[in-house]
C-alpha positions as MATLAB code, in Angstrom:
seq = 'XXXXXXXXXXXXXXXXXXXXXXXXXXXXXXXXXXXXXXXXXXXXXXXXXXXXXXXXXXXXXXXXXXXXXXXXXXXXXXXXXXXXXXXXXXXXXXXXXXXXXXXXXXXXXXXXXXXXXXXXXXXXXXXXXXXXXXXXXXXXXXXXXXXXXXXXXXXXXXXXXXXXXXXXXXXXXXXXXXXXXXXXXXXXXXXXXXXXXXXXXXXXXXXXXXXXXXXXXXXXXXXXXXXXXXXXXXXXXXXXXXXXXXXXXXXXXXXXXXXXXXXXXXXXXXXXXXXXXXXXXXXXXXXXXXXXXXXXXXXXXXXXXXXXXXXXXXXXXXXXXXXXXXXXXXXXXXXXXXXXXXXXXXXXXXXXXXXXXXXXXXXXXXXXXXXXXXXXXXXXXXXXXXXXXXXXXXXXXXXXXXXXXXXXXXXXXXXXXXXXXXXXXXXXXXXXXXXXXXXXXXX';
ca = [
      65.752   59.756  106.376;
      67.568   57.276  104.721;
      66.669   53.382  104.406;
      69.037   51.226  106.091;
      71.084   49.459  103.425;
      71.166   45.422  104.444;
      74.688   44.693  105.294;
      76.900   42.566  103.655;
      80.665   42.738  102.406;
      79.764   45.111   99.345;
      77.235   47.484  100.926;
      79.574   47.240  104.403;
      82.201   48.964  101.792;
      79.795   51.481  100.751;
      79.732   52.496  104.480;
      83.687   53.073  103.980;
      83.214   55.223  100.962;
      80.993   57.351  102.878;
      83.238   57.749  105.973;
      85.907   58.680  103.824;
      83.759   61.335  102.123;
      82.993   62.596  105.048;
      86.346   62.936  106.671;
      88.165   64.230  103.689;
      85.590   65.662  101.109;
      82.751   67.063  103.178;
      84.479   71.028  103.520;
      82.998   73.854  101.356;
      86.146   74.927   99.299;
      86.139   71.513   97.842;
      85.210   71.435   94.275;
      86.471   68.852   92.919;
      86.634   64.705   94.062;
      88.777   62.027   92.107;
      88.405   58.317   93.399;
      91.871   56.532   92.686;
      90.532   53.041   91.896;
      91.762   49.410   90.557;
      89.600   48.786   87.637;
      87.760   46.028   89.934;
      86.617   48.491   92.101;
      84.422   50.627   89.402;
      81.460   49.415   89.713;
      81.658   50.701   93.679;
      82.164   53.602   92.697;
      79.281   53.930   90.527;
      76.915   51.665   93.394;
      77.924   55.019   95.580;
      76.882   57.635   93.531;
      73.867   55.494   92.245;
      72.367   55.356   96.183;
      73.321   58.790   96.829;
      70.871   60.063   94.000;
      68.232   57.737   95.262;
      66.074   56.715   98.188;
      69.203   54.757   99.964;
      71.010   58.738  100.642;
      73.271   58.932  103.325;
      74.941   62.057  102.881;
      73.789   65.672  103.071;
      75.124   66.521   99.294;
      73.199   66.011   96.401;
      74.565   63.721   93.502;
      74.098   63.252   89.762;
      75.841   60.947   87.418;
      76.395   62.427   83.774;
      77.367   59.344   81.070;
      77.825   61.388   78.170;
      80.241   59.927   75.649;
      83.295   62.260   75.860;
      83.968   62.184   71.826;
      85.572   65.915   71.502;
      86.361   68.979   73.753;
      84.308   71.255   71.538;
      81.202   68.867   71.797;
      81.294   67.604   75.216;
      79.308   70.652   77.058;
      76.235   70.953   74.928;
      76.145   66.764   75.052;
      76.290   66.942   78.330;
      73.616   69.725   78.784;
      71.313   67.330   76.521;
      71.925   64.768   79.316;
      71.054   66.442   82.079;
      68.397   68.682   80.122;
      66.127   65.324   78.812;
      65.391   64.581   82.387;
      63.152   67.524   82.376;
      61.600   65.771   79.719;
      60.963   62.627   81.181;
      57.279   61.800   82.099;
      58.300   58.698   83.720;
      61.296   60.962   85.526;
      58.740   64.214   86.329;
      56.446   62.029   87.898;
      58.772   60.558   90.370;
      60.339   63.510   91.592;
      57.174   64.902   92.102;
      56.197   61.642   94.478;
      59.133   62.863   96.223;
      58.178   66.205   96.937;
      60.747   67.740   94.632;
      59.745   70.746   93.000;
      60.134   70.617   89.273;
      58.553   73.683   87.678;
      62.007   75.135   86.091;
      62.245   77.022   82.986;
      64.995   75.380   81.280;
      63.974   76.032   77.755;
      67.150   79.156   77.984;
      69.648   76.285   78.466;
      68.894   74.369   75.275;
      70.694   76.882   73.044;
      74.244   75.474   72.061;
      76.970   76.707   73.832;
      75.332   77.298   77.656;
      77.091   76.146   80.881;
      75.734   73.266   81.881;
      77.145   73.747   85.739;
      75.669   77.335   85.557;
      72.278   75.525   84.326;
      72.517   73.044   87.627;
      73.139   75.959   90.051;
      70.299   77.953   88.613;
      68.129   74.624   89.076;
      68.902   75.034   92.507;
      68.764   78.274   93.251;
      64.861   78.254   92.333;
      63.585   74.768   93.150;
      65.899   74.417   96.029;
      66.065   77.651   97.937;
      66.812   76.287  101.169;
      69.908   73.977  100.076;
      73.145   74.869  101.535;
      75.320   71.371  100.729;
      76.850   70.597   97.260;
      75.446   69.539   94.260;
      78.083   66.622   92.986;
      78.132   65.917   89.398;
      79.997   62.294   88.886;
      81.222   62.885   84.732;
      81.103   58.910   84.043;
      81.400   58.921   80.439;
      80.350   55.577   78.890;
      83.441   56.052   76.192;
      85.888   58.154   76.439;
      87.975   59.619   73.095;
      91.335   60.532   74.918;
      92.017   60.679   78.624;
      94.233   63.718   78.120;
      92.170   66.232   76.588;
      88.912   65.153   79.032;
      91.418   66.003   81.929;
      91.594   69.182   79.821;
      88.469   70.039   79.579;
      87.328   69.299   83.217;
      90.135   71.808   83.885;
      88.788   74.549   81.946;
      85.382   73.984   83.716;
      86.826   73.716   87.389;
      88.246   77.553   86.433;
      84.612   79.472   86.596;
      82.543   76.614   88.393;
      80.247   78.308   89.677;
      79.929   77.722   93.681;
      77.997   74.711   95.366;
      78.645   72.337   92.622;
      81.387   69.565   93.061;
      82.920   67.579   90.152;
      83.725   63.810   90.913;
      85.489   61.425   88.578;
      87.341   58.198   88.712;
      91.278   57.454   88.004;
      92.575   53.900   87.216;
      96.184   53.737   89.387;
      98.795   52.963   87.405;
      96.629   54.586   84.965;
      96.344   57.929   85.791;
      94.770   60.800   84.045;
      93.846   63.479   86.258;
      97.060   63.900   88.277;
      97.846   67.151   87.413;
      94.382   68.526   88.885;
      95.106   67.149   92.146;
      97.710   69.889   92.490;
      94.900   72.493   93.088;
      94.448   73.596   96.997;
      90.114   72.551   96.231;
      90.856   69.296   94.822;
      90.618   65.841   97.000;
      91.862   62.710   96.227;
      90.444   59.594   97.755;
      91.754   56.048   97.772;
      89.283   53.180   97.167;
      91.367   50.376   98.811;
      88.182   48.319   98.910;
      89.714   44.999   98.656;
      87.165   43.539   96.163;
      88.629   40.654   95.370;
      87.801   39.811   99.426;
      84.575   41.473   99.371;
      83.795   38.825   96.689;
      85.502   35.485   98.298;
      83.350   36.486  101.214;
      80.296   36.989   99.374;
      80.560   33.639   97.901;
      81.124   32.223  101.570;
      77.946   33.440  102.636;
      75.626   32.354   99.485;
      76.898   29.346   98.024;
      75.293   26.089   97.245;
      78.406   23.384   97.124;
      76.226   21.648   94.760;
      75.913   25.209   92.645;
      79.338   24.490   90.439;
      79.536   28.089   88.697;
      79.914   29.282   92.086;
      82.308   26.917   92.946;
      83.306   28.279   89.817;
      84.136   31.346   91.042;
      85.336   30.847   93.779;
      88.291   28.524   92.563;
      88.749   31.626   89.741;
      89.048   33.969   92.868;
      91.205   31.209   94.911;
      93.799   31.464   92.152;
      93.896   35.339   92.269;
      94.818   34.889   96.023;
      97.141   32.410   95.537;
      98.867   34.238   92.572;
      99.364   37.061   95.018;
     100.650   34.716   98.258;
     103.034   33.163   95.389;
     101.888   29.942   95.984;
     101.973   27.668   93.237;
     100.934   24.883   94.554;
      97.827   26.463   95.861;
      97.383   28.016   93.025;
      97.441   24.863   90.589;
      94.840   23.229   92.660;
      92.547   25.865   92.661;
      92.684   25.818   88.535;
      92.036   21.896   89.029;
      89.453   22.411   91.085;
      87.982   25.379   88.904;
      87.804   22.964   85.564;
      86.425   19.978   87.741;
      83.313   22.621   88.587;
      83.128   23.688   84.886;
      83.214   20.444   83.504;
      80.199   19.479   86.365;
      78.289   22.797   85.001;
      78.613   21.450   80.906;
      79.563   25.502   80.173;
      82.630   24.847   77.422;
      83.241   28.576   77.817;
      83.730   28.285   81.930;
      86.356   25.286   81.093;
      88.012   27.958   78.588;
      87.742   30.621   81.105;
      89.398   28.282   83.690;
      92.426   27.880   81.137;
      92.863   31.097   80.847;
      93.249   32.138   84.258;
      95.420   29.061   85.431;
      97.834   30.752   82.283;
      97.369   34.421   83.252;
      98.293   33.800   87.198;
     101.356   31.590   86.394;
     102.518   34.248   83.789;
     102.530   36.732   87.130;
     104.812   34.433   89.002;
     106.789   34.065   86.272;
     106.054   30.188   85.541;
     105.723   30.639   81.678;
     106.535   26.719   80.699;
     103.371   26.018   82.507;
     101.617   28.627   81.741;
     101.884   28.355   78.072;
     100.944   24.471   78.503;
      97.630   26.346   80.205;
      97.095   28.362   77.293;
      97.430   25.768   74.875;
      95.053   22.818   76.877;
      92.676   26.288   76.491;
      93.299   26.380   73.363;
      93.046   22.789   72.308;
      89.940   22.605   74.132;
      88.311   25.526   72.828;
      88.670   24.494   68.788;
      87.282   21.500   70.156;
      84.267   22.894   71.744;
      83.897   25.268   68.050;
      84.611   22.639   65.500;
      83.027   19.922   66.966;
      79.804   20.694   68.811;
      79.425   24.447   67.657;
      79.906   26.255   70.640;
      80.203   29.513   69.746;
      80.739   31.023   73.243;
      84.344   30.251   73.239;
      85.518   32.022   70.305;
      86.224   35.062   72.397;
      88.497   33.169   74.325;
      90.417   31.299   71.991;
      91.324   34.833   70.372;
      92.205   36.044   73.310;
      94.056   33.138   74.641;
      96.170   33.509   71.455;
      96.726   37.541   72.789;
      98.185   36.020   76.402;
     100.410   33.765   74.484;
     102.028   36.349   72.678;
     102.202   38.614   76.197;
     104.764   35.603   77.361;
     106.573   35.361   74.449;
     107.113   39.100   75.241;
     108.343   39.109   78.389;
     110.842   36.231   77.662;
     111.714   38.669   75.002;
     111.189   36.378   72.212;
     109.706   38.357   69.535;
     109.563   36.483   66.625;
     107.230   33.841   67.874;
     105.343   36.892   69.517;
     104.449   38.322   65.950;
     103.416   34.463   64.726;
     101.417   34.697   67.757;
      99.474   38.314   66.821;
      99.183   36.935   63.585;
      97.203   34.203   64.410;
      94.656   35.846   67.126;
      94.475   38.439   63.851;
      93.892   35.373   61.332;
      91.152   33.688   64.083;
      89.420   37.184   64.646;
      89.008   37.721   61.172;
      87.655   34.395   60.600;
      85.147   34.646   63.047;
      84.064   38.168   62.614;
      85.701   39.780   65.375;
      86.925   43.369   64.062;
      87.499   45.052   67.264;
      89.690   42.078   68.112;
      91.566   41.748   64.985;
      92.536   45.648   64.757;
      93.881   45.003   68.141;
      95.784   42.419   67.068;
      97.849   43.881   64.403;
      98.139   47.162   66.459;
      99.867   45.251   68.969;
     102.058   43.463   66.343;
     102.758   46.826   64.649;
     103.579   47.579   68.019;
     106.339   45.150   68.630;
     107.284   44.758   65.440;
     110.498   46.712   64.965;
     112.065   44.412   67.907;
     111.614   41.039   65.655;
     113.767   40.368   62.932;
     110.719   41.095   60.594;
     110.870   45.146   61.194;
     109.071   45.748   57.944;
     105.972   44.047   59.124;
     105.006   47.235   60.862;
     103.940   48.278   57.784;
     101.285   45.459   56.720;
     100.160   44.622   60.268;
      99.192   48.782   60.406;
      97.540   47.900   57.164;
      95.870   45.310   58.390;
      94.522   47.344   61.758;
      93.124   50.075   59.512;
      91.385   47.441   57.240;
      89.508   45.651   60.361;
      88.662   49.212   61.814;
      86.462   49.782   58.317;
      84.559   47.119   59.769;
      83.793   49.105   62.469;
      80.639   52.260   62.710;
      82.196   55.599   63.159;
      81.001   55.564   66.339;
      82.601   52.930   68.132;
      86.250   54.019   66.047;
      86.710   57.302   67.947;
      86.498   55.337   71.233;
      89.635   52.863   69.977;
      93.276   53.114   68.738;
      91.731   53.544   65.335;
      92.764   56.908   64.777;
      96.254   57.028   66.189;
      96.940   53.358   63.461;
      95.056   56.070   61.171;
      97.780   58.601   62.438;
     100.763   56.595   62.483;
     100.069   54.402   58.970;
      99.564   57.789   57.458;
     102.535   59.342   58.472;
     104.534   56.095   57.545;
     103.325   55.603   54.000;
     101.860   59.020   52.765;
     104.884   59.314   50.255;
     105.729   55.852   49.351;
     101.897   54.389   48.811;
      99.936   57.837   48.350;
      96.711   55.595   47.553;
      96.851   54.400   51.039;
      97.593   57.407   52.698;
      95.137   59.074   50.637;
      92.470   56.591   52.058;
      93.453   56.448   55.562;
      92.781   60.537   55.123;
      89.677   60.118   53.456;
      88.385   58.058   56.503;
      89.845   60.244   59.379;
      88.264   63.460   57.347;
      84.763   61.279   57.860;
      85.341   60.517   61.578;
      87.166   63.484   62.971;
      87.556   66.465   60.200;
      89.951   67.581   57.948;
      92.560   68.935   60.344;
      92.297   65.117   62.287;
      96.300   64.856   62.486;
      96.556   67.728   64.456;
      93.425   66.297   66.978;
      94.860   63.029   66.918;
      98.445   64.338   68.171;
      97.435   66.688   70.534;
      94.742   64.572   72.081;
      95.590   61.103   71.965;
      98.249   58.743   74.260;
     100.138   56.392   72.179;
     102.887   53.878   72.463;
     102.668   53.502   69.181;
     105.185   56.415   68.214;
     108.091   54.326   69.163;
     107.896   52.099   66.235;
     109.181   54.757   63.890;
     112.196   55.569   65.904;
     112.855   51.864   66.140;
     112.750   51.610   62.062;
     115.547   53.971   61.592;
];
């Protein structure tokens, strides 16, 4: 029987994850489980599945989480098999199970050819070491990076055609966001709605625990007071929470905290629509941040400033004021460069590429794509196919293959390295991109 989980706002919203997979998931056609989630409500979703493999099980079904990197379709099955395959491997792993009573004396040695099912692999696990089982086995596909949304949705629904029965597939779907809507069509699919409120579940937990003497709790709970406020449309409120949230951080001595505080003041008045005073927010940030660098070395709030320089453009944008938007990339580009920030630079001239063609400057698309590709060679391999590195690959290449062959032929040279030599074709069929407006804007 399961342990009693010690109640408190988050594990009180595990209870509601359970009751709804019980009302709505718990019927034996269902074979597949998306959780529709706001990306603060993630890590739930992982804390369920996490105590439903473990000694804290509530529910009859048996779970797994899989973190595989998704980094192609034609890679993705034998990656995951090596996943779920090592733990067979695993001293440390065997040894518990067997504590447990589990049985564990499986010949998986067929599976470890390329190219076998891993789902088939599972329900042949069960089948011999768990004779007696009649729930589901539920396999939560939590990749750790993800290399396009749109051809993992593919691939899950290739396996949901011949999965064999007893084993459930669970993933998670960012509303607004959405990748996996057009699975939910299918009569064995379920869709559940988080709607855990953690922005609450958080205000109370800091009700319960903290010290008013403890100021990064205060801290947080100022950060969290402005959220609320944001969302009641209360300035007022909302400006003295950010006063009282750099009066904690400036009690705690964390420069970063004060920076963070900035930040956050700017990003909830840019919600409401306040952008004179929330660009003032963003520049105290700012000012106080190349303060904090220059002057006593504080490294911890480069970050920041780079990014405060990204929310300052996101203004100019909505007041449609594109020009100073582009000075604005150009400068979080200049500042991530300077402090060694790749994956912050590249994003930087992507996103002036992006809104290039609406300034007056339309033939910057050109050198700010330039630009991106040149900070993603900074990058390993590795982390690129995770990014918007190879749609700038796609998009520069298309753009300047004729007119500057040199640069086209080196932009090919280093997709051929990352992907293979038919990478356009991958990179169009697999990846989302808003990036494809720019030449249509350029004509």
């Amino acid at each position: 029987m399961a342990a009693a989980l010690e109640q408190n706002p988050v594990t009180h919203r595990i209870e509601l994850m359970r009751l709804q997979w019980k009302e709505h998931v718990d019927f034996p056609k269902v074979n597949f489980v998306r959780w529709l989630i706001e990306a603060d409500e993630l890590k739930m979703i992982q804390a369920f599945c996490d105590l439903e493999q473990g000694d804290m099980a509530a529910l009859p079904d048996m779970f797994l989480t899989l973190k595989t990197n998704f980094s192609s379709s034609e890679e993705y099955g034998d990656a995951l098999m090596q996943e779920w395959l090592a733990r067979f491997e695993d001293k440390a792993q065997l040894e518990e199970a067997a504590k447990r009573g589990l049985r564990i004396d499986w010949n998986f040695s067929p599976y470890k050819k390329k190219g076998k099912n891993v789902f088939e692999s599972i329900a042949e696990h069960l089948a011999v070491c768990f004779p007696d089982f009649t729930e589901h086995f539920c396999v939560y596909l939590n990749p750790a990076q993800c290399m396009s949304g749109k051809a993992f949705a593919q691939w899950i629904k290739n396996a949901l055609v011949n999965l064999p029965k007893g084993i459930r597939l669970i993933v998670h779907d960012f509303i607004g966001n959405e990748v996996f809507n057009s699975l939910m069509e299918r009569t064995t699919s379920v869709n559940l709605v988080a709607n855990l409120n953690m922005g609450n579940a958080l205000k109370e937990l800091m009700d319960q625990q903290s010290n008013p003497n403890d100021y990064q709790a205060q801290f947080t709970k100022c950060i969290l007071g402005m959220a609320e406020a944001a969302k009641q449309q209360d300035v007022l409120a909302l400006n003295k929470q950010a006063e009282l949230a750099l009066y904690n951080a400036a009690k705690a001595k964390v420069a970063a905290m004060t920076v963070s505080g900035y930040m956050c003041w700017g990003m909830n008045l840019q919600l409401l629509k306040k952008y004179p005073e929330s660009f003032k927010a963003y520049d105290d940030g700012i000012g106080f941040a190349q303060a904090a660098i220059e002057k006593e070395g504080d490294q911890t709030c480069i970050a920041a400033l780079i990014q405060l320089h990204s929310f300052k453009a996101a203004n100019f944008i909505h007041l449609k004021s594109y020009d100073e938007a582009m000075d604005a990339y150009e400068t979080m580009s200049q500042l991530a460069s300077t402090y060694q920030q790749p994956v912050m630079e590249m994003e930087a001239c992507r996103l002036g590429a992006l809104y290039a063609p609406k300034s007056s400057e339309k033939k910057k698309i050109i050198p700010f794509l330039t630009s991106a590709f040149q900070a993603g060679n900074k990058l390993p391999d590795e982390t690129l196919r995770y990014t918007q590195f190879p749609v700038i690959c796609k998009e520069l290449y298309e753009m300047v293959s004729e007119i500057q062959p040199e640069l086209g032929q080196a932009v090919h040279q280093k997709m051929t390295q990352l992907l293979h030599a038919d990478w356009l074709k991958q990179v169009t069929n697999d990846y989302i991109t808003d990036i494809h407006q720019m030449k249509e804007n350029l004509k």
